[in-house]
N, C-alpha and C positions, 0 to 999 in steps of 0.2 A: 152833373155830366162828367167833370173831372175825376169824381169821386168812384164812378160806372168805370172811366177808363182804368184807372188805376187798379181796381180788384181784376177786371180782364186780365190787365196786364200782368198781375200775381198770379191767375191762373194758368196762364199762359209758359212761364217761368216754370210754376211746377210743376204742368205737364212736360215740359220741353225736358226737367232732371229726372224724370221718371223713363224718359223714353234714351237719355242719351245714355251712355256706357263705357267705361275706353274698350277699345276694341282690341284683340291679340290675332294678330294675323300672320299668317307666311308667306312672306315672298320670295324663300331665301330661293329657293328652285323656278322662279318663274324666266321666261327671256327676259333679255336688253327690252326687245318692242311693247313685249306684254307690261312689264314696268314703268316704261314712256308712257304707253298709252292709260296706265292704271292713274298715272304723275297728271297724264292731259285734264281727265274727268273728274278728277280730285280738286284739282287746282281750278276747275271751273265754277265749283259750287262756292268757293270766294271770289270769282273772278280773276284771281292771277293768274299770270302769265306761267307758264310750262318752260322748262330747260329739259332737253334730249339728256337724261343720265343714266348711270348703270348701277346700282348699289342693292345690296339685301339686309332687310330688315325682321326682326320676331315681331316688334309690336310698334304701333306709331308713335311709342315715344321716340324710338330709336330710328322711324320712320322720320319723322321730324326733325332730327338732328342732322340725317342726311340731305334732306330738301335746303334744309337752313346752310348748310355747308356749300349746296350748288345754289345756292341764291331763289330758291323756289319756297314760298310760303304756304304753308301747310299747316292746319290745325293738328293740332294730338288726338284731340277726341271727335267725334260724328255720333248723331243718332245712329245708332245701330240701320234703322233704314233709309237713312239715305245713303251712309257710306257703301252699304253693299247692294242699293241699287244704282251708287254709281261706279263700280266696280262691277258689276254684270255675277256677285257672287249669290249665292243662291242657301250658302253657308250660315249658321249662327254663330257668334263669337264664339261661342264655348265651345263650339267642334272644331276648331281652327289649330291647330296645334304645330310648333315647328318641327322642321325636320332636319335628318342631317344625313351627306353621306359619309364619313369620318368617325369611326367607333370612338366609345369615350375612355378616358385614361380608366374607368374602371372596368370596362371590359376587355382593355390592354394588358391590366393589373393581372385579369383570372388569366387570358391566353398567354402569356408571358411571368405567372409569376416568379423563376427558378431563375430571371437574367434581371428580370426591371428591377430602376432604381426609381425612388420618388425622391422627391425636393422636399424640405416644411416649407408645410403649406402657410407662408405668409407672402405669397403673391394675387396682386389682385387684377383681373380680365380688361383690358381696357380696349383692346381692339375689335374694327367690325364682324372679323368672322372668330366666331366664337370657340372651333375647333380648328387645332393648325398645329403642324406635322415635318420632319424636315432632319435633314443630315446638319449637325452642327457647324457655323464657323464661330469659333470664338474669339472674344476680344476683353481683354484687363486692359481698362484706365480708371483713372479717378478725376473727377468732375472734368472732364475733357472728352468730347464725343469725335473729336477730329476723325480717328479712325471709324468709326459707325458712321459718319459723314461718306466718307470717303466707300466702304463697303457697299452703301446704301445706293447707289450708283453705278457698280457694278450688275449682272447679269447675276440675278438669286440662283435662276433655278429648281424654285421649290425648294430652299432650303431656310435656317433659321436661324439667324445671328443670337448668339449667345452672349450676354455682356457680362462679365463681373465688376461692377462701377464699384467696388467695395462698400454696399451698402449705402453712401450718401445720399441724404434726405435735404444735402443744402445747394442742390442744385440737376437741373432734368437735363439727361443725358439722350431725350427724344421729345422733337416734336413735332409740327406736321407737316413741315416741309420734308424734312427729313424721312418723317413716316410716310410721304406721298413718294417719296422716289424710292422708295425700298418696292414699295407693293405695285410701282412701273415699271421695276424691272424684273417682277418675278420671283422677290421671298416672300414667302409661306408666313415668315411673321418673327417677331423679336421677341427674347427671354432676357430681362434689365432687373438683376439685380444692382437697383440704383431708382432713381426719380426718373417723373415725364413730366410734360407739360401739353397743355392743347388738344386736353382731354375729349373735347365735345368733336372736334373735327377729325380727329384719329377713331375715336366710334363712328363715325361717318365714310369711313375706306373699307368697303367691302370687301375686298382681297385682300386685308393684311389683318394678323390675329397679334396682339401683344400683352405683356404680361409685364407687370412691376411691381416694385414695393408700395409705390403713392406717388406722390405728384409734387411737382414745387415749380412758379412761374418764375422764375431765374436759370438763361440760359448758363452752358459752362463757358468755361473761359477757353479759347483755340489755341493750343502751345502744337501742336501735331506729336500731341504723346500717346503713347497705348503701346499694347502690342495683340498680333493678330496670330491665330493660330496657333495657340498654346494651353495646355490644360490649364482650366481654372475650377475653383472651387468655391461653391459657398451653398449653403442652405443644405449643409450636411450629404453633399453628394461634390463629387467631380465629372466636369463634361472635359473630353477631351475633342478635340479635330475629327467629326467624322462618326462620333456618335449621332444614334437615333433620339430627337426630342418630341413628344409629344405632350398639348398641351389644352387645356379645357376649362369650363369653371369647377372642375374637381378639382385640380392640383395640375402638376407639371413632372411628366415621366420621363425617363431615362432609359437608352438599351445601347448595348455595344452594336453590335447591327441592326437593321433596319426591320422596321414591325409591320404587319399585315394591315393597314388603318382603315380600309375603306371598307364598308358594309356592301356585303353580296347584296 
């Protein structure tokens, strides 16, 4: 009898790896409610509990990261049917595709190529929204974010604080407290040449896009150094005050005035 369970039970197993998938889904364009209620019937099929939140996801891994960040427990993976019959989708993973409405730095590249400037590309995507756009404010410190503290707090405006941390790799000049008050008052997203920290919960902010070298969990030390609003340079371009930055997992673009970003 033992012996009876046990093979069921291996059957049962390999049918369940045959039928589950990870799923790639978009949500980035759906409502506030349609994402509550997507979070409610999700969260039912483990039984937790639901929290009212707002975020966009490509795929539940990064779906995941966001529940985990507002305290809602969420698997990564689902059998293909039951996650989208408990999402009412009618869709197949492979036809699920994201979307965006934000051209990417390479379609920037062709309509713009006689003004834009590009960065080297040794920056890497770490924030929730994956395309992000904005008139520069810039700021030079080193291992010191006081001023990025302080900016982050201010009214953005759809704009994009630019840092030049000079490269330091020995300490993170953003994390997520910080990153949560930039993207509550309205910037579009940070460009750090420099370190972050608090990698999983900053991919978890869906209205802020950020961009850095890598990452180190040592915050900086607060002296209130920096300065704001002055050319800076690194990664073989200069941003000045008031330049267009644009930003993607292509690379990170540059225009002395402002570009056409958003897709008819």
């Amino acid at each position: 009898q033992q012996q009876l369970q046990q093979q069921q039970r291996r059957r049962q197993i390999k049918e369940k790896r045959k039928t589950s998938v990870p799923v790639l889904v978009d949500v980035a364009g759906m409502t506030a409610a349609a994402l509550t209620g997507m979070v409610s019937r999700m969260s039912a099929i483990r039984g937790a509990s639901a929290t009212a939140t707002t975020f966009r996801a490509l795929t539940l891994r990064s779906l995941d990261r966001a529940l985990t960040f507002k305290k809602v427990q969420v698997p990564t993976t689902f059998t293909a049917s039951r996650f989208f019959s408990a999402t009412g989708s009618s869709s197949s993973p492979a036809s699920v595709m994201p979307s965006f409405d934000h051209k990417s730095t390479p379609d920037l590249c062709d309509e713009y190529e006689d003004t834009i400037r590009v960065l080297d590309p040794i920056f890497r995507n770490y924030g929730g929204k994956q395309r992000f756009s904005g008139t520069a404010v810039t700021v030079k410190c080193h291992e010191d974010n006081s001023k990025i503290k302080q900016l982050a707090k201010t009214q953005g405006n759809g704009r994009v604080i630019v840092v030049d941390g000079g490269g330091s790799r020995r300490r993170a000049l953003l994390g997520d407290q910080v990153a949560l008050d930039a993207m509550q008052h309205g910037w579009s997203g940070l460009v750090l040449y420099g370190s972050i920290r608090d990698v999983d919960e900053i991919g978890a902010l869906q209205d802020l896009g950020v961009q850095a070298l890598g990452t180190h969990p040592i915050k900086t030390i607060k002296r209130d150094e920096g300065q704001v609003d002055v050319p800076v340079t690194f990664a073989g371009v200069t941003i000045r005050p008031g330049d267009f930055v644009a930003c993607d997992n292509n690379g990170i673009v540059v225009n002395d005035t402002p570009m056409d970003v958003e897709l008819k």
